[in-house]
C-alpha positions, 0 to 999 in steps of 0.5 A: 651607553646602558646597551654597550655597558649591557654588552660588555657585562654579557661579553665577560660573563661568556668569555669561556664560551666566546672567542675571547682570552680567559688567561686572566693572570697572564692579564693582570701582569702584562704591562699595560702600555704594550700591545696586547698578546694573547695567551697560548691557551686563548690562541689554540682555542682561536684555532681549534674553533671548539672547546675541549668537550667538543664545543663549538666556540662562538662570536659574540654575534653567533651566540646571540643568534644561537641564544635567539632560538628560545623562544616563548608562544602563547598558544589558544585553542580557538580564535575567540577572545575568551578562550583560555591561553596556555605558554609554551616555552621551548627547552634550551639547549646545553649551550643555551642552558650554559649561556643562561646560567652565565648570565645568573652568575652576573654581579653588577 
């Protein structure tokens, strides 16, 4: 249960950067026992496939893989075990760095 309630947060804190309809209005005022509709903003974007600055637009699953590539080594100069470490940490991306500012924004 924690991880889909992990996702579902993830899921709307990237919503603009998802698939996924941002008309939040056109949300609030639909009749809740109709089937949804998706706003005509949230299908151009289905269609476009990119985002008004040139974009690309992702899937939960695809963002997650373009979020994987971030990575973190801890490096030695030697095989020894005393040999002092040092990190390095790959530099995001602008999606990236827009995903993880996303994230920072997450009031649970």
């Amino acid at each position: 249960m924690l991880a889909y309630y992990v996702e579902w947060h993830l899921k709307e804190a990237w919503r603009e950067l998802l698939f996924a309809d941002c008309d939040q209005a056109a949300q609030a005022t639909r009749d809740p026992v109709a089937p949804t509709q998706r706003s005509a903003r949230a299908k151009a974007k289905v269609a476009s496939r990119y985002h008004e600055d040139g974009t690309p637009i992702h899937s939960f699953r695809t963002l997650l893989a373009e979020l994987a590539t971030i990575v973190r080594n801890t490096c030695r100069t030697s095989a020894e075990a005393d040999v002092p470490t040092f990190t390095v940490t790959t530099q995001p991306n602008p999606l990236q760095r827009r995903a993880t500012d996303l994230i920072g924004r997450l009031v649970v």
